[in-house]
C-alpha positions as CSV (number, residue, x, y, z in Angstrom):
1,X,133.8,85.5,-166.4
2,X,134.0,81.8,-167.2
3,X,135.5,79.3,-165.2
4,X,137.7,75.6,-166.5
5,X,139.1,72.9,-164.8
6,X,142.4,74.5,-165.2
7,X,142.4,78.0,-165.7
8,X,140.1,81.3,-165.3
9,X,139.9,83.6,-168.7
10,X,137.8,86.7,-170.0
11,X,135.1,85.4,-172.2
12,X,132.2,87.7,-173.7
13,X,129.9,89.3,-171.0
14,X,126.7,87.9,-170.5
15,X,124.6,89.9,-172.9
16,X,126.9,89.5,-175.7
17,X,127.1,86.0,-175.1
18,X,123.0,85.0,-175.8
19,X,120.3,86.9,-176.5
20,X,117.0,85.0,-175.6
21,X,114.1,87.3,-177.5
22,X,113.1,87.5,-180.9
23,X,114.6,90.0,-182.8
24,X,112.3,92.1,-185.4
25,X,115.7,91.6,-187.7
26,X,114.8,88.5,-189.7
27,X,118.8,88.3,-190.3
28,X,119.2,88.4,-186.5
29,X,120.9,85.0,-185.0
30,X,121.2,84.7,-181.1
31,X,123.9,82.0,-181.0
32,X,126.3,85.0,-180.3
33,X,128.6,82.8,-179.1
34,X,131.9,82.9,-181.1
35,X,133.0,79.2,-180.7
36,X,129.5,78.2,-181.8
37,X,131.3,75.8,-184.0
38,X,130.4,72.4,-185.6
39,X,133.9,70.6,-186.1
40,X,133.5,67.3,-187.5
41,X,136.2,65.6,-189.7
42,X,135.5,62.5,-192.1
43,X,138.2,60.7,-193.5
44,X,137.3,57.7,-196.7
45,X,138.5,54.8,-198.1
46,X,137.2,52.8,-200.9
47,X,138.6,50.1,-202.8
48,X,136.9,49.4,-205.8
49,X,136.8,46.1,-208.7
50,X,134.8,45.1,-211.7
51,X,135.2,42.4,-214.4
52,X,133.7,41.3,-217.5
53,X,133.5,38.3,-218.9
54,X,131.1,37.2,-221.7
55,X,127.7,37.6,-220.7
56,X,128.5,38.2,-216.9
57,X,129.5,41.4,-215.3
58,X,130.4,42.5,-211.5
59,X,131.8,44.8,-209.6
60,X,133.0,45.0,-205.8
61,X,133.4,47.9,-203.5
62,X,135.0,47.9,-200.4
63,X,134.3,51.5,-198.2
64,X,135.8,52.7,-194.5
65,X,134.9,55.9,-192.9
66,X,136.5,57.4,-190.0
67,X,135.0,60.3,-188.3
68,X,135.5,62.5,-185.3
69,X,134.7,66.2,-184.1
70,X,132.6,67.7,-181.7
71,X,130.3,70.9,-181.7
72,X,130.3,73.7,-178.8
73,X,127.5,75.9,-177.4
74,X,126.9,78.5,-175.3
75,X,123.7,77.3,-172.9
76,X,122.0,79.7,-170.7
77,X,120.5,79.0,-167.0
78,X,121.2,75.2,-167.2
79,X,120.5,73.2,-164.0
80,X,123.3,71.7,-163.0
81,X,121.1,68.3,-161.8
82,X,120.6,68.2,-166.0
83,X,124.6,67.2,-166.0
84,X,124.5,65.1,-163.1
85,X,126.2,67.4,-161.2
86,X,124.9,68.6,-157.3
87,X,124.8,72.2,-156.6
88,X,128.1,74.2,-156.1
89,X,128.4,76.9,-152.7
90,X,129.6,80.4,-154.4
91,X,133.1,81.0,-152.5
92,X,132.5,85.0,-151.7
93,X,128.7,84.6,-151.1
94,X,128.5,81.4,-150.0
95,X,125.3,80.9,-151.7
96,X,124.0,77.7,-153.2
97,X,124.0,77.7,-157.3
98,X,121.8,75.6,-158.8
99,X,121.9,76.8,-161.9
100,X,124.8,78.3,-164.2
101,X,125.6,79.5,-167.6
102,X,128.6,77.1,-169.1
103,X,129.9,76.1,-172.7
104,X,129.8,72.5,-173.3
105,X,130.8,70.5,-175.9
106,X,129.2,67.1,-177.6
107,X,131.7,64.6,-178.9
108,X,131.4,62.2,-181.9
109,X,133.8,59.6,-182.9
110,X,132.6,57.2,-185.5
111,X,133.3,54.1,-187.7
112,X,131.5,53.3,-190.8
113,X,132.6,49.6,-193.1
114,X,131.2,47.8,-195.5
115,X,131.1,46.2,-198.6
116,X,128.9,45.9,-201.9
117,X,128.7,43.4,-204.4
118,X,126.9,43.7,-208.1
119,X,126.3,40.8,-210.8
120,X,124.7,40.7,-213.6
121,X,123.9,38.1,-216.0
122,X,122.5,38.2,-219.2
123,X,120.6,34.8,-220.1
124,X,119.7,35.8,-223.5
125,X,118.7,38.6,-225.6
126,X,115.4,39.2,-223.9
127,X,116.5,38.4,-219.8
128,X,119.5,39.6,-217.9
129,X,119.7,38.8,-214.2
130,X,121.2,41.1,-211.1
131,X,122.0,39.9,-208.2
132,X,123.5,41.8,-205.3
133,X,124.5,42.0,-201.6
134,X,125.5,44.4,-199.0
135,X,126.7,44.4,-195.6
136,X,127.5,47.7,-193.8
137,X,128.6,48.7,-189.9
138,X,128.7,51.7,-188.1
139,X,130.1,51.6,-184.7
140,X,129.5,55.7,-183.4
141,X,130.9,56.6,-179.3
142,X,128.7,59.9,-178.2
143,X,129.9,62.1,-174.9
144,X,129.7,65.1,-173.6
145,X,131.5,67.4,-171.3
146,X,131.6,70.9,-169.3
147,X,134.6,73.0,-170.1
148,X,133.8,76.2,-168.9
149,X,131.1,78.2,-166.7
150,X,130.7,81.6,-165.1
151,X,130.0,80.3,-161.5
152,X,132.9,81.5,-159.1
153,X,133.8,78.0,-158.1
154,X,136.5,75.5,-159.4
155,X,135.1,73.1,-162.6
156,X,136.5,70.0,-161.4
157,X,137.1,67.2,-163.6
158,X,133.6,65.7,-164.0
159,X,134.3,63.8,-166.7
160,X,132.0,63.0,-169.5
161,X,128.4,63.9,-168.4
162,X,127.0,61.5,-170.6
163,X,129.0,58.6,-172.4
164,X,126.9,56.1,-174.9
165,X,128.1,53.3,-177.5
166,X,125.6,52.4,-180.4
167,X,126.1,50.5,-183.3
168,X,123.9,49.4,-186.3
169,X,124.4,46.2,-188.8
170,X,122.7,46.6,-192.3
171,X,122.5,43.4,-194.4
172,X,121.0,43.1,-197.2
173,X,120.7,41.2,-200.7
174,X,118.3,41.0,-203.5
175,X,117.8,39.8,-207.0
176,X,116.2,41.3,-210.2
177,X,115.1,40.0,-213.7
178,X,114.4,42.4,-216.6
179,X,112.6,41.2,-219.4
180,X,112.2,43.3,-223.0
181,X,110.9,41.6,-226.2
182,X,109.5,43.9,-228.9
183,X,107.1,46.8,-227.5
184,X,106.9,45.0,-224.3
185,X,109.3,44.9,-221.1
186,X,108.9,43.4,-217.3
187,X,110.9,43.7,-214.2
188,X,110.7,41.8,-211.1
189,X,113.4,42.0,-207.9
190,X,113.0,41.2,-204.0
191,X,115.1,42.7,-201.3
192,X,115.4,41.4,-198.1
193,X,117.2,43.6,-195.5
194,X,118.3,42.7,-191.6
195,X,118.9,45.9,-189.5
196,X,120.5,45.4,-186.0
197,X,120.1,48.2,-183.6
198,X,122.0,48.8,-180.4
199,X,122.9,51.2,-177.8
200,X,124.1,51.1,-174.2
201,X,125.4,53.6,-171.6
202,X,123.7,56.9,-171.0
203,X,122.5,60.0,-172.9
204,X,122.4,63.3,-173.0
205,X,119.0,63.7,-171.4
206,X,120.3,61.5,-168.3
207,X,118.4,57.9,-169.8
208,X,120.4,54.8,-169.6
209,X,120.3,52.9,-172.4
210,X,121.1,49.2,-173.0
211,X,118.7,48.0,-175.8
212,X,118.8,45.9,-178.8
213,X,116.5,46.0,-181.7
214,X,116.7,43.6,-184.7
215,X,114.2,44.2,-187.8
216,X,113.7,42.2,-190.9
217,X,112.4,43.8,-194.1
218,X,111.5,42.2,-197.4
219,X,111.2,44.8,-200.3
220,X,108.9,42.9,-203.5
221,X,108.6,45.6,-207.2
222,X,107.1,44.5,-210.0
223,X,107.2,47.1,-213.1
224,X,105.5,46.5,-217.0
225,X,106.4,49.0,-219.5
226,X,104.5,49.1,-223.5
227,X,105.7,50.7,-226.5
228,X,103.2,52.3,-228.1
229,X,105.2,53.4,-230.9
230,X,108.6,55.3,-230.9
231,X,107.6,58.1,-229.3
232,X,105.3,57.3,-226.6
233,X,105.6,54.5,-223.7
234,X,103.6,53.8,-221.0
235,X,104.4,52.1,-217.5
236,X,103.2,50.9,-214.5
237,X,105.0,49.5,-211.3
238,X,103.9,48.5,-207.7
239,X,106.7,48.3,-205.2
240,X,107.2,47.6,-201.4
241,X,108.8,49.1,-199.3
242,X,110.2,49.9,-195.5
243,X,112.5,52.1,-193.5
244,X,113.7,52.0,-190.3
245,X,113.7,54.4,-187.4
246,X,116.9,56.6,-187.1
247,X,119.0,56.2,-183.7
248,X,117.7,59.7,-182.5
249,X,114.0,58.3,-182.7
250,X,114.7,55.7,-180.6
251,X,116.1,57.7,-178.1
252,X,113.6,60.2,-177.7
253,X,110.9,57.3,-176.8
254,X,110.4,56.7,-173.1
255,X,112.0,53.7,-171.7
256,X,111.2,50.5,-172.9
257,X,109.2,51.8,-175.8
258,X,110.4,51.2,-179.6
259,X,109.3,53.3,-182.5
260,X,108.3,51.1,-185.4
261,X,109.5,50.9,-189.1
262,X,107.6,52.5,-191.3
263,X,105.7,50.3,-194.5
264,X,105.5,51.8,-197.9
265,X,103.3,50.4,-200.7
266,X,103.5,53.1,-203.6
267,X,101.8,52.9,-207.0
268,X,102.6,54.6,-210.2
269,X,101.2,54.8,-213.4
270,X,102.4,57.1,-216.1
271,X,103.9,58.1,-219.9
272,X,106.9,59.3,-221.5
273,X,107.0,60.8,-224.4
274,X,109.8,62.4,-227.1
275,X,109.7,63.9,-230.4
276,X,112.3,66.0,-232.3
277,X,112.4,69.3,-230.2
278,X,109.8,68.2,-227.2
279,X,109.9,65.5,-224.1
280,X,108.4,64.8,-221.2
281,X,106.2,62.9,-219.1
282,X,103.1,62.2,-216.9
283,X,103.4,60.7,-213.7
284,X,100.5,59.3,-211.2
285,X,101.1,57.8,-208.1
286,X,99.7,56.6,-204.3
287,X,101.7,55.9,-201.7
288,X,99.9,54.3,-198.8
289,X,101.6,54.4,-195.1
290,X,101.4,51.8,-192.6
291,X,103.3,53.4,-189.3
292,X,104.9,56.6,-191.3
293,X,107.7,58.6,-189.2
294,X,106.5,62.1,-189.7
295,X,108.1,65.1,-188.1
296,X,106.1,66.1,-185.5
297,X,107.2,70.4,-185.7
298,X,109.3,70.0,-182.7
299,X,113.1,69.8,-182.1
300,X,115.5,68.1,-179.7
301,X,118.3,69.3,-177.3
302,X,120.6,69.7,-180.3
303,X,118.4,71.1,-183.0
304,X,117.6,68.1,-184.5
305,X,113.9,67.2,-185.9
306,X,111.7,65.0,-183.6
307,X,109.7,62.6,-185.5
308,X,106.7,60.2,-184.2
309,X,104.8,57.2,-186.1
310,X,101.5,57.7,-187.2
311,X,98.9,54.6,-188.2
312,X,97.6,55.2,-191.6
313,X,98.5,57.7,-194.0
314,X,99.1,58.5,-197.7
315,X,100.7,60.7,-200.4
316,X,99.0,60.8,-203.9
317,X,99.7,63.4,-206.9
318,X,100.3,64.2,-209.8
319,X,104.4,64.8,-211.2
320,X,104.3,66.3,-214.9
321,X,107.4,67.6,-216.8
322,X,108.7,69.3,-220.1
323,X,111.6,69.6,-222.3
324,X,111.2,72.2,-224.9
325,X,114.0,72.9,-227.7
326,X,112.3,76.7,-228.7
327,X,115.0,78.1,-230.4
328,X,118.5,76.2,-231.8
329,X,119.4,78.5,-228.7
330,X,116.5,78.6,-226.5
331,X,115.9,76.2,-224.2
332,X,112.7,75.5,-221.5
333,X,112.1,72.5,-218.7
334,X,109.6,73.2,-216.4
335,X,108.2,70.5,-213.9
336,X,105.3,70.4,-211.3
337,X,103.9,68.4,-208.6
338,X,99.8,68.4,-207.4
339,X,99.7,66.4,-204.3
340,X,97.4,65.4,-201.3
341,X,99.4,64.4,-198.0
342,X,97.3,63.2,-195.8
343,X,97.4,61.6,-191.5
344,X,93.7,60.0,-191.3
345,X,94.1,60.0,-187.7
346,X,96.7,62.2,-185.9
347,X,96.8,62.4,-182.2
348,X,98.6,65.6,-180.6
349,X,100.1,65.8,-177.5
350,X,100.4,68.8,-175.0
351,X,101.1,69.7,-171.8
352,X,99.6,72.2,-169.4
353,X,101.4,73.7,-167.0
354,X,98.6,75.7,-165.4
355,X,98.7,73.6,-162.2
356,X,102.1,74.1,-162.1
357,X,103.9,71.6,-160.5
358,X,101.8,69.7,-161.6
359,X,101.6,69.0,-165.5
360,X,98.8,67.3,-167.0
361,X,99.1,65.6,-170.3
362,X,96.1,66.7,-172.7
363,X,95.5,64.8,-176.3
364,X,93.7,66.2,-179.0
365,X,92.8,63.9,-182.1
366,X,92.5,65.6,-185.7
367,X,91.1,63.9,-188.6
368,X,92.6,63.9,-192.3
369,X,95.0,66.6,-191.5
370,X,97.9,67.3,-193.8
371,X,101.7,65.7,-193.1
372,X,104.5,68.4,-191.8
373,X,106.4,70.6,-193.9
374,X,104.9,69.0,-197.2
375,X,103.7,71.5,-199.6
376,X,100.5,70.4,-202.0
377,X,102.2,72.5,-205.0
378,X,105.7,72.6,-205.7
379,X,107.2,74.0,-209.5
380,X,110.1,75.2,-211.0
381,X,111.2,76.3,-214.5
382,X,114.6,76.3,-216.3
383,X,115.0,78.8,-219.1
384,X,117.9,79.0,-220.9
385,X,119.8,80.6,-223.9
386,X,122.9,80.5,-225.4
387,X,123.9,83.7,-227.1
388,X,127.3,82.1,-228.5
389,X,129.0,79.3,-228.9
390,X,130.2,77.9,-225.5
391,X,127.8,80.7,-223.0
392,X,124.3,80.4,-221.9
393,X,122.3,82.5,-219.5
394,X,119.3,81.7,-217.9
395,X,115.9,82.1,-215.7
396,X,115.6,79.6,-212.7
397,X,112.0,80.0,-211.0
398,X,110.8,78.1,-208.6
399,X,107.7,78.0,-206.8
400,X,106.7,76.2,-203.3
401,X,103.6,76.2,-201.9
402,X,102.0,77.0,-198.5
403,X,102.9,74.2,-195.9
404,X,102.5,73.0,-192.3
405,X,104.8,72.9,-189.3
406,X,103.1,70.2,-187.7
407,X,100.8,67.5,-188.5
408,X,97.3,69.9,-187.1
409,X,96.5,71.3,-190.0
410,X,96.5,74.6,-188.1
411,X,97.1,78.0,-190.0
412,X,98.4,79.8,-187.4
413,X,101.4,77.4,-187.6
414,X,102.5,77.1,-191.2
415,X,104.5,78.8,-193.7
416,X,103.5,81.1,-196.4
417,X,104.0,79.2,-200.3
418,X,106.6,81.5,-202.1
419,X,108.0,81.9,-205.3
420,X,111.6,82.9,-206.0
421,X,113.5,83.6,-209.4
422,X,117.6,83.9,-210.0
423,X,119.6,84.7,-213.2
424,X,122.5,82.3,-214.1
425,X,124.7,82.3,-217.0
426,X,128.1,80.6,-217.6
427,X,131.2,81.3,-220.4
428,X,133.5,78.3,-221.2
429,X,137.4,80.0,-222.3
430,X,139.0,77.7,-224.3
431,X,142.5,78.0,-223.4
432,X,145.6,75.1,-224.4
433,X,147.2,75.1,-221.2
434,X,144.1,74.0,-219.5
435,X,141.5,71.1,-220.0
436,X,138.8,73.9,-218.7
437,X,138.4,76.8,-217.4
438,X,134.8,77.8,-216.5
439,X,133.4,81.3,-215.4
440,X,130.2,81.5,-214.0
441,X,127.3,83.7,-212.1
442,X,124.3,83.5,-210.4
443,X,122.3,86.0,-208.7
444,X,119.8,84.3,-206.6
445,X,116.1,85.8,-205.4
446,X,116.5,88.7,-207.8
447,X,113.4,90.2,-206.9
448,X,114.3,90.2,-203.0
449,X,111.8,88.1,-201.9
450,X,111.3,87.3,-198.1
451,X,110.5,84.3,-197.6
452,X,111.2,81.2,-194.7
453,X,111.6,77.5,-195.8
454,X,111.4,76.0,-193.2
455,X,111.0,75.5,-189.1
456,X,109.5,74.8,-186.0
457,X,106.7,75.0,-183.9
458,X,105.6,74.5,-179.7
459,X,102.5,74.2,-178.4
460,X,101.6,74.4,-174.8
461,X,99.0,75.2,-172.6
462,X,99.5,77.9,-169.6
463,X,95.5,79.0,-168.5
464,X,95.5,79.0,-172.4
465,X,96.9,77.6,-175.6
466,X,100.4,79.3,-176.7
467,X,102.0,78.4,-179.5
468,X,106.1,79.8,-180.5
469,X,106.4,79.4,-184.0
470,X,110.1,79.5,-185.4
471,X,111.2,80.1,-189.2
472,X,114.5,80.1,-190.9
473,X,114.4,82.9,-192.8
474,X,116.1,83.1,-196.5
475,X,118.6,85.2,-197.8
476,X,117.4,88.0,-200.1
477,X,119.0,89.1,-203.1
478,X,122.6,87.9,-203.1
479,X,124.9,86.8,-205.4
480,X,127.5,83.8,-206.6
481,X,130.8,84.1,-208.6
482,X,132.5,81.0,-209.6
483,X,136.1,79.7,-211.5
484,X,136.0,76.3,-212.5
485,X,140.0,74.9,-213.6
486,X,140.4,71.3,-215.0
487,X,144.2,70.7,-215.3
């Protein structure tokens, strides 16, 4: 029995409502709740322009995004201090509640603007210039309200238990030269970005907030590229760059404390090469981290990734690919990546309830451990054939290697690599009445593979160390039938 502000209805009994334990069913989901629902509606605009005009090209967009919704859940033995709300007397037992099982609902309503301008300008046959700018604003209002619990006791009309405005300004502009004369070609283009953070009023976890932050990037590349005959070229480029935190890391800091952009400085060196019936290329690269946002395993409130900066860190591999022409009707492309990615110095943080009520913070440090959920071999292959004219049917295979949950490096919290194949295949009718019509299949994990791509993990120490490790498992075999109609 749930209780609103206005009226008392039937909703599902207690145990149909959540189930709290893992079930042995890997297709098992406890958010039993039928409203579970994520209803979010985005509604765009865009104005676009170009011209052309001897050697000078540009184009103008102008873009407005209106978006509202909210999502609903069914929470389980929520203290009713958590919504800033004082305990409630039971009106048969007269009890005090501190606690109660209640729906709630998070509300969104956003506004995103902005415009983008292009140039180009070609000062002879060996230089053409770019030029460019952007502005964008996002202006997002976040709340949250009770609208129904099973406590026997009027819901009054709290309100909105938390109620925030935050708002981000994106400017940016850059310019680029490319230069190409015989086997040799250059590029060179700077970017300088101004990111304006703000928020004020209070969150979901009860914070106020009133906080500004304003960040200044400038993003240098430099690339060379060589000819070395038709076939074969060879390139190089160095490029800086940075990224800013998202709004929900700067939330989930304590008070007072920002989390810091993230610096890039990535390296590549590599070759292309194409003949009659064979392409491809080789790819090296280094990309070294100065403050990198890495996801630390956990989640939020909401489900959401929590992500924390760590000093110095790196990716570095090897990319190769293939395009094979067999058969005038058999087709391969097959790609792979070889990577290290590495935290030199990665600090975890737990907390040990042994002493309960007292909680003790305890930090482990881990050297040269591997970066969350980043797999040091990933694969896939394409094969395809075309038994007549306008069909084809194909192999997909792809292959993902073993991978972390956190940044510990620790087995027992990781996910197995796996390796999955589907069949596709396609048949274009030719019909007059219609520009297309396209029929096509796929049947996905065909040799029923079980196999989780990604989740979670907790840590926490009780008189010892538990950890909870949570996957999202992936559907078995299953199947896709598609019509495709271009009038």
């Amino acid at each position: 029995l749930f209780v609103d502000a206005n009226t008392l209805y039937n909703s599902h009994t207690l145990q149909d409502s959540i189930n709290l334990f893992t079930s042995p069913d890997k297709s098992f989901n406890y958010y039993t709740y039928d409203n579970e629902v994520d209803r979010y509606q985005q509604d765009h605009y865009q104005l676009h322009w170009g011209t052309t005009r001897d050697q000078f090209e540009s184009n103008l967009t102008l873009h407005y995004t209106r978006g509202q919704g909210f999502f609903e859940q069914f929470k389980y033995g929520e203290g009713l201090d958590e919504y800033g709300l004082s305990n409630v007397i039971d009106t048969i037992s007269q009890n005090e509640i501190t606690a109660a099982n209640l729906i709630r609902r998070k509300n969104l309503k956003n506004d995103y603007l902005g415009a983008i301008l292009n140039m180009k300008f070609e000062a002879n046959e060996n230089l053409d210039v770019h030029f460019g700018s952007a502005f964008h604003a996002y202006r997002g209002n976040h709340s949250g309200n009770i609208i129904a619990w099973d406590i026997r006791s009027r819901l009054n009309d709290i309100g909105s238990y938390y109620n925030n405005d935050g708002s981000k300004n994106d400017a940016s502009a850059f310019v680029k030269l490319n230069y190409k004369k015989d086997s040799f070609g250059a590029f060179a283009d700077v970017q300088y970005r101004n990111v304006r953070y703000s928020v004020n009023g209070l969150d979901d976890d009860g914070v106020s907030h009133d906080f500004v932050d304003q960040l200044n990037f400038l993003n240098p590349k430099i690339g060379l590229t060589y000819l070395i005959n038709d076939k074969n070229q060879l390139y190089a480029s160095a490029a800086v760059g940075h990224r800013e935190p998202d709004r929900s890391d700067y939330l989930s800091q304590p008070e007072g404390v920002f989390p810091t952009p993230e610096r890039l400085i990535d390296y590549e060196l590599g070759i292309r090469s194409r003949y009659e019936k064979i392409a491809g290329g080789l790819n090296l690269y280094y990309m070294d981290y100065k403050d990198q946002l890495v996801i630390t395993g956990e989640l939020n409130d909401v489900g959401a990734t929590l992500r924390t900066n760590v000093p110095d860190s790196y990716r570095a591999g090897i990319e190769a690919e293939i395009g094979w022409e067999l058969r005038s009707n058999l087709s391969l492309y097959a790609n792979a990546t070889i990577s290290q990615n590495k935290i030199k110095t990665f600090e975890e943080v737990l907390f040990d309830y042994t002493d309960w009520p007292n909680v003790e913070e305890v930090i482990n440090t881990f050297e040269n451990t591997d970066i969350s959920l980043s797999p040091n071999a990933v694969a896939a292959l394409n094969l395809t054939y075309n038994p007549v004219e306008n069909s084809y049917i194909g192999l997909q295979s792809k292959y993902v290697g073993s991978q972390f949950l956190d940044n510990t490096s620790n087995p027992e919290r990781s996910l197995e690599a796996y390796w999955v194949n589907s069949i596709v295949a396609g048949y274009d009718l030719k019909m007059k009445a219609l520009k297309t019509m396209k029929i096509s299949a796929q049947i996905n994990n065909i040799f029923n593979k079980m196999y989780a791509s990604n989740g979670y993990t907790y840590s926490f120490i009780s008189g010892e160390l538990i950890t909870e490790n949570f996957v999202y498992p992936q559907a078995g075999l299953n199947f896709l039938v598609g019509l495709t109609i271009g009038i």
